[in-house]
C-alpha positions in Angstrom: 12.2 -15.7 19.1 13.6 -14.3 16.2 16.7 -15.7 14.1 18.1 -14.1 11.5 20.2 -15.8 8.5 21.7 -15.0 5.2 25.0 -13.7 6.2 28.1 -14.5 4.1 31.5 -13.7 2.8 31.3 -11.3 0.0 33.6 -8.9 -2.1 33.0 -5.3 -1.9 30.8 -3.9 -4.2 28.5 -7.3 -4.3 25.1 -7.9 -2.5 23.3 -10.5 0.3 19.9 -10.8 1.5 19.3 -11.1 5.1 15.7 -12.6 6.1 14.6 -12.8 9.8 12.3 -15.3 11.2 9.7 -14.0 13.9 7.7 -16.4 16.5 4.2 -14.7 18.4 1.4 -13.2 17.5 2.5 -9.6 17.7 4.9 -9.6 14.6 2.6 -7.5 12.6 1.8 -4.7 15.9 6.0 -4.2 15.6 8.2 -1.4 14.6 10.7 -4.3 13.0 14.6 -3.4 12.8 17.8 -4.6 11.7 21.0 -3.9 14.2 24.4 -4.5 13.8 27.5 -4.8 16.0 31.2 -4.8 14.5 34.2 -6.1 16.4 34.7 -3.4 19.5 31.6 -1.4 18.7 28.4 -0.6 19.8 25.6 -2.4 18.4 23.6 -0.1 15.7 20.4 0.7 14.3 20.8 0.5 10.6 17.1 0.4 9.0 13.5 -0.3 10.8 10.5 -0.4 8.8 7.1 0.4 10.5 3.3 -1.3 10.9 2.7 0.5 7.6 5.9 0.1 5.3 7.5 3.5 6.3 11.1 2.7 5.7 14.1 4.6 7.8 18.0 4.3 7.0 21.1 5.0 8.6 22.9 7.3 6.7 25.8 4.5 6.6 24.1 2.5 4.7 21.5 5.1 3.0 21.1 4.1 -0.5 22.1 0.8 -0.4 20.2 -1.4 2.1 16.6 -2.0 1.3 14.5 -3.4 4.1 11.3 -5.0 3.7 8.6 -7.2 6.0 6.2 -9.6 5.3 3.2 -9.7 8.0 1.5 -12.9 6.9 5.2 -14.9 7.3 6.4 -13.2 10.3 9.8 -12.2 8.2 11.5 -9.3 8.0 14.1 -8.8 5.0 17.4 -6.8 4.3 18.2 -6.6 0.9 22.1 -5.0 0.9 24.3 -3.9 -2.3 27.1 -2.5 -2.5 28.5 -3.4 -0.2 31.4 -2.4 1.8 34.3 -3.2 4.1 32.9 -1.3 6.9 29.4 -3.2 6.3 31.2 -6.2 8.3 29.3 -6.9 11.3 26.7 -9.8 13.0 23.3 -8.5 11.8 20.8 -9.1 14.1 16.8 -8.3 13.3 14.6 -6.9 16.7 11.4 -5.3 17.5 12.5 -1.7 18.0 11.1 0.7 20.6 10.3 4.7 20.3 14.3 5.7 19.8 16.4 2.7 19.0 15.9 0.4 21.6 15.6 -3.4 21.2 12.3 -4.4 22.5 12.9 -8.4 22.3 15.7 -10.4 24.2 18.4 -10.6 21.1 18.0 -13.8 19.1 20.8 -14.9 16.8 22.8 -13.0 14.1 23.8 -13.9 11.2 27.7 -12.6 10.3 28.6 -10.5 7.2 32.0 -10.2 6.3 33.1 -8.2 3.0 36.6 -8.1 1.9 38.6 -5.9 0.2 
């Protein structure tokens, strides 16, 4: 299962930290992503982090997103500043496949929502 939190409200420009619980035994074996989907749009890749800390970014969010994992908790972190309008979405948090495929059933997101 996984479950994400730390969504919010927030003015442009300011930050949140998103943190996603993982259940199993196979967190650490994981390519471990964060996805988001706004209102009438695809969901997205926006960062993954691999088994060995290699980070990668969207180039939306390039800069300013920061994501991080923790193998002994079974968590995987998003640290976002900066942030923007456009950043509004649910954020989920998945094990990602070779591409950008979800490997898990979805769990639940957590909602960010920055104002103007």
């Amino acid at each position: 299962q996984l479950q994400a939190s730390g969504g919010g409200l927030v003015q442009a420009g300011g930050s949140l930290r998103l943190s996603c619980a993982a259940s199993g035994n196979s967190f650490r074996f994981n390519i471990m992503g964060w996805f988001r989907q706004a209102p009438e749009k695809e969901r997205e890749l926006v960062a993954f982090i691999t088994t060995g800390g290699t980070t990668n970014y969207a180039d939306s969010v390039k800069g300013r997103f920061t994501i991080s994992r923790d193998n002994d908790k079974n968590t995987v972190s998003l640290q976002m500043t900066n942030l923007k309008p456009e950043d509004t979405a649910v954020y989920f948090c998945n094990a990602v496949l070779a591409g950008t495929k979800p490997r898990f059933p979805w769990g639940q997101g957590t909602q960010v929502t920055v104002s103007s």
